[in-house]
C-alpha positions, 0 to 999 in steps of 0.5 A: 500500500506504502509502495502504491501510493506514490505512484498513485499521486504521480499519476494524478500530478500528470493528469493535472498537468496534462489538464493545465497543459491543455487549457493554456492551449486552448486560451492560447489558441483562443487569444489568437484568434481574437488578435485578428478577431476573425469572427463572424457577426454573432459568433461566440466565443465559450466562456466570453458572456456579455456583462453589464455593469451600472458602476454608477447613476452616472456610467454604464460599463458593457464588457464582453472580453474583448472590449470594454465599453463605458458609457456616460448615462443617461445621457449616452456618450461612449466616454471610453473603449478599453481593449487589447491593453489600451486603456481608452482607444478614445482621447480622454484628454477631451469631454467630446469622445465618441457622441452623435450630433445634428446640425439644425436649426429652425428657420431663418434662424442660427445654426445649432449642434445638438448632441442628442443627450439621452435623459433616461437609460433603459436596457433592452436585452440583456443576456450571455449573447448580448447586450443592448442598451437604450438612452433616450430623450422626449422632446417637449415644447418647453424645449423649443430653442434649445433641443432639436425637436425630435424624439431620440432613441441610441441603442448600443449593441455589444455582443459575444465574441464582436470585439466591436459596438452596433449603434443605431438611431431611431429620429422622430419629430411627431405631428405638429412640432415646429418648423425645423431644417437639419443639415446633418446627423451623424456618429463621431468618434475623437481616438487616442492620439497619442496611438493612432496616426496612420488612416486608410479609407480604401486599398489606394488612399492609406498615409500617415496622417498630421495631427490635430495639433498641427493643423492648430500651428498650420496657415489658413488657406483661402477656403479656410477648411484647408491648412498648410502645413508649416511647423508640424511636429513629423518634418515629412508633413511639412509643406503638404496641405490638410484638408478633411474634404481631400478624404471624402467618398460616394457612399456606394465606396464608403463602408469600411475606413478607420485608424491604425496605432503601431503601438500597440499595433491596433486598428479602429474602424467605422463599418456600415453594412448598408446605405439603406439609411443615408441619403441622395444615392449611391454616389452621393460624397461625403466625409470619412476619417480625418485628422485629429484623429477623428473617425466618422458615420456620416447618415446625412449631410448637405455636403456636395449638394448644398440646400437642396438636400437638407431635411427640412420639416414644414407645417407639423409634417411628422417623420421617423427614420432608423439610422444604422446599425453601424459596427466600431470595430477594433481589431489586433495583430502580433507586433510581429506582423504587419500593421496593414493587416489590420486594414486587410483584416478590417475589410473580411469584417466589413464583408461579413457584416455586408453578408449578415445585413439585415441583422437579426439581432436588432430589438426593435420594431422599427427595424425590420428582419429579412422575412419582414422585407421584400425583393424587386428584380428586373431588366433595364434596357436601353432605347436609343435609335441614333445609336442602335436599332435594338435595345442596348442592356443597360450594362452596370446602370445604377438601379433603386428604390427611393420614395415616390418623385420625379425622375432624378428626385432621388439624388436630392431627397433625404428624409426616407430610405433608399435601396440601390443595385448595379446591373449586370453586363445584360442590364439584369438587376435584383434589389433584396432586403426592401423595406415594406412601403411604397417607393419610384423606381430609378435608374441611370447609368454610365454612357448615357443622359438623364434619369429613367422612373418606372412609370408605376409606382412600387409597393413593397410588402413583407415578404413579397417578391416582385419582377418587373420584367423588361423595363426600357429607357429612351434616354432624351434625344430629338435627332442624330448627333453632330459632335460631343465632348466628354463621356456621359459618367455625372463626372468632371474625371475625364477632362484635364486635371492640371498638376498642382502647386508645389507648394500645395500638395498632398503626397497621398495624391500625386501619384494615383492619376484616378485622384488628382483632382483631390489636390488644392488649389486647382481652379487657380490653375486657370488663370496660369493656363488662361491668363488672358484669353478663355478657353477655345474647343474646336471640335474634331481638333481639340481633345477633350482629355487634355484640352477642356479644362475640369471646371469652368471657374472664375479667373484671378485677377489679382487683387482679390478680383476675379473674372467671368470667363467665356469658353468657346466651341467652334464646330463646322456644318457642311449644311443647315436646316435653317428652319428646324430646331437643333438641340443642345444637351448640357449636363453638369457634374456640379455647380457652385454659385453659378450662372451659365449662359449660352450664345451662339455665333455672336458674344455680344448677343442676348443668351439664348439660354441661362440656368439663373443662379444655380448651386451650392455643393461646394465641390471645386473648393472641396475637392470633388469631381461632382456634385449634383447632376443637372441636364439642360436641353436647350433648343437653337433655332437653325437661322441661327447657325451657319454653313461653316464654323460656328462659335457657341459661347458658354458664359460662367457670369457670376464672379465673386470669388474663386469657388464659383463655378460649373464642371461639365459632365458631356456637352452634345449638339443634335441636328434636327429630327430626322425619319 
């Protein structure tokens, strides 16, 4: 028995060290999987239930073990974000850390920043699986003035094995509130900046980024959002100009963009999974990440579009919309491993959550699941005799929902949802995952003029599944085309983009030919190329890639002054139906402040055509390519042409300032009908 005994405690030693064994193992290989957090949406992790924690009437802290999230209550502001040994990923230096705000204001009033400060804390769910938390706030008359007049609801969603927060909002101003305008609504999130200071928005447009600092230090340039850099703290900044506007994107590019600190090595991401919430289309720009560095969820702005597409709420119009669920999500490598991974690693996320949408984890009612959506499905063509006798495929043609309008509304309506696809190569497109309700459906598309609208109006009801069939636009044409400059994209890009100033660049841009016209500073590069005479197109000579100017802007001249400025077209006609109307189509890419006005053969004659003043989506000082699509078809009576060349002059009259103008999507002279 002696004798036994010590064999028989050997072998419970071993076996408790083969248990231990097996367990550092298993957290090994545990801790490795969440050092790139290769999770799926809602996948959990044994062992990692979700906790919430009331620390005090003042904070909330949800800690899932990955992330620890405190929240200041009840007012609902993300005070701090604890993971993979930083303390707060967040700038705990400020008050202001991670919050929603809107811009409002009531009419003819001043502009006012609401923070949407909850005034009660609810938990909705509240399980091993998940916690969803709710701050919200009742808007009373009482309140006029000084809170934006909406009812507020922020849920914040934490989950089992999600090393990162859902947020969503539900908005609602009831029946009879006063008049009210909001310019934007969105999430923002200020990092830690003494640990995040590179940015990446796309595979091409990643650097390291100044700081917030020295934009302080920095000179103001003439569109005072944009700074130089003159005494920046990392010498490589210095000279390069800064502005938040250089990283903007459409929104049908924008769902994944963040920050990335190398010690330790950790990224902060923004992911939105669908664009059903935000407003004016799939290519509709707006801001991403930024120096500070600041992080962004962008649901609605006015930016590149102006007031045309601002929220605004007359004669006690009620309304309720849900914004998001949007996903801050986190991720870690060894720091033996390159930090780009964590960009590549950022995307896989995004792509999971794109796949997951809708979720169904939402507690809400007024966010519908899969089974409470429906699904529409079709095939665009295209009808154009000048070009084909048969219907063309709408080949990649952009194809939505949006609420019920006019043909084109949908680029600036705001209050609803929208619900956009791409066909394919044969113009067949489906749209899945619709909310119930009534909606237009829209198309346009690449090589082509103007909006199509599906002559009925579409009711999507749960459940239901919809084809249209073969729907076909006749894109506006009233004859055969006589000359054309540019390509109908609702872009600036294919004209000439002129190399920037030296002395005003962003190194991120001067290599990647797609982005050049980020750069500042590029309207005046007008009047270096026209200091004296406007720009002269002579077709069939002239190269619209390298001779048509991206934006038809002011010239400086000097002393704070600047010019109108007259472009030319010279065309010649080997013969003239002088008494037949010949169409001129204009379509633009943007305007800003601007008043076209058009001639023909004779500068010093009356305009046969003026837009009247047009435009406000600031997209030349911002750094766009577009900004809100119009087309312009104008007639010209043939007595006024000419066997022989002939001039049509394109006047850009208002002159103010250096912002001011138009950008030119495709310009098409067609000769009357023809049988």
């Amino acid at each position: 028995m002696k004798l036994g005994a010590p064999r028989k405690k050997s072998g419970w030693v071993m076996l408790q060290v083969l248990l231990l064994h097996l367990l550092v193992q298993s957290v090994h290989s545990q801790n490795s999987r969440n050092k790139l957090n290769i999770t799926n949406p809602g996948q959990s992790i044994p062992g990692l239930a979700v906790q919430l924690k009331r620390v005090s009437n003042e904070r909330v802290v949800v800690d899932n073990g990955i992330i620890q999230v405190t929240f200041s209550s009840p007012q609902g502001l993300i005070t701090g974000i604890k993971y993979n040994g930083i303390d707060n990923v967040l700038d705990d230096e400020i008050d202001d850390r991670g919050y929603w705000d809107v811009a409002w204001y009531e009419p003819e009033k001043a502009l006012e920043i609401d923070k949407l400060e909850g005034t009660k804390f609810e938990i909705i769910t509240q399980n091993e699986e998940q916690v969803e938390i709710s701050f919200t706030r009742t808007w009373t008359i009482s309140k006029r003035g000084s809170l934006v007049p909406l009812n507020v609801d922020k849920r914040y969603i934490i989950r089992t094995g999600v090393s990162g927060i859902y947020m969503y909002g539900i908005l609602e101003r009831l029946e009879d509130w006063p008049d009210v305008d909001m310019d934007q609504i969105r999430i923002v999130f200020k990092l830690n900046p003494k640990k995040f200071d590179f940015m990446a928005i796309s595979d091409d447009r990643q650097r390291s980024m100044p700081s917030m600092a020295d934009r302080d230090n920095a000179k103001i340039l003439a569109y005072r959002e944009a700074v130089l850099l003159t005494n920046p703290k990392n010498p490589m900044f210095k000279g390069e100009v800064d502005d938040k506007y250089m990283y903007s994107m459409e929104d049908k590019d924008n769902n994944v963009h963040g920050w990335i600190s190398s010690d330790p090595p950790v990224g902060f991401w923004m992911i939105t999974p669908s664009d059903e919430f935000r407003l004016g289309g799939p290519i509709k720009q707006d801001l991403t990440s930024h120096a500070g560095p600041i992080t962004l969820s962008m649901f609605t702005s006015t930016h590149y579009a102006g007031k045309e597409m601002r929220m605004d709420y007359r004669n006690g119009e009620p309304w309720k919309k849900v914004f998001g669920p949007v996903l801050a999500y986190l991720n870690s490598v060894s720091p033996k491993d390159s930090t780009l991974r964590l960009w590549k690693d950022a995307k896989r996320q995004m792509a999971e959550e794109v796949r997951s949408w809708p979720y169904d984890f939402v507690n809400s009612e007024d966010y519908p699941l899969s089974h409470q959506r429906g699904t529409i499905e079709g095939q665009f063509y295209i009808k154009d005799r000048y070009v084909s006798r048969l219907n063309i495929y709408g080949k990649f043609a952009f194809v939505g929902l949006a609420p019920c309008g006019e043909a084109g509304s949908w680029q600036t309506e705001s209050k609803g949802y929208q619900f956009w696809t791409k066909a394919d190569r044969k113009g067949r497109f489906i749209i899945e995952n619709v909310r119930a309700g009534n909606y237009s459906l829209y198309a346009w598309g690449y090589g082509f003029i103007g909006d199509y609208k599906y002559e009925q109006n579409i009711t999507i009801t749960p459940g239901s599944q919809m084809n249209v069939g073969p729907i076909v636009y006749e894109p506006p044409r009233n004859g055969p085309t006589l000359w054309e400059i540019g390509v109908p994209d609702r872009t600036a890009g294919e004209f000439y983009i002129p190399d920037p100033y030296p002395t005003l660049m962003n190194k991120l841009y001067v290599n990647p030919l797609q982005d050049r016209f980020r750069q500042y500073g590029l309207w005046d590069r007008y009047a270096d190329l026209y200091p004296q005479n406007d720009l002269v197109y002579t077709v069939g000579v002239s190269d619209y890639k390298r001779d048509w100017f991206f934006a038809h802007v002011t010239r400086n001249a000097g002393n704070n002054t600047y010019d109108s400025t007259t472009w030319q077209i010279i065309f010649n006609l080997e013969n003239v139906n002088r008494v037949g109307l010949y169409t001129l189509r204009i379509a633009l890419a943007s305007a800003a402040d601007s008043e076209l006005q058009v001639r023909v053969n004779n500068p010093k004659s009356d305009h046969i055509f003026t837009t009247g003043l047009i435009g406000k989506d600031n997209a030349i000082a911002r750094h766009g390519i577009h900004g809100l699509y119009r087309l312009y078809s104008i007639n010209v009576a043939g007595d006024l042409l000419s066997v022989g060349d002939n001039t049509i002059y394109l006047t850009q009259s208002r002159s103010v300032g250096p912002f001011q103008g138009v950008m030119y999507d495709y310009i098409r002279l067609e000769s009357p009908f023809t049988t």
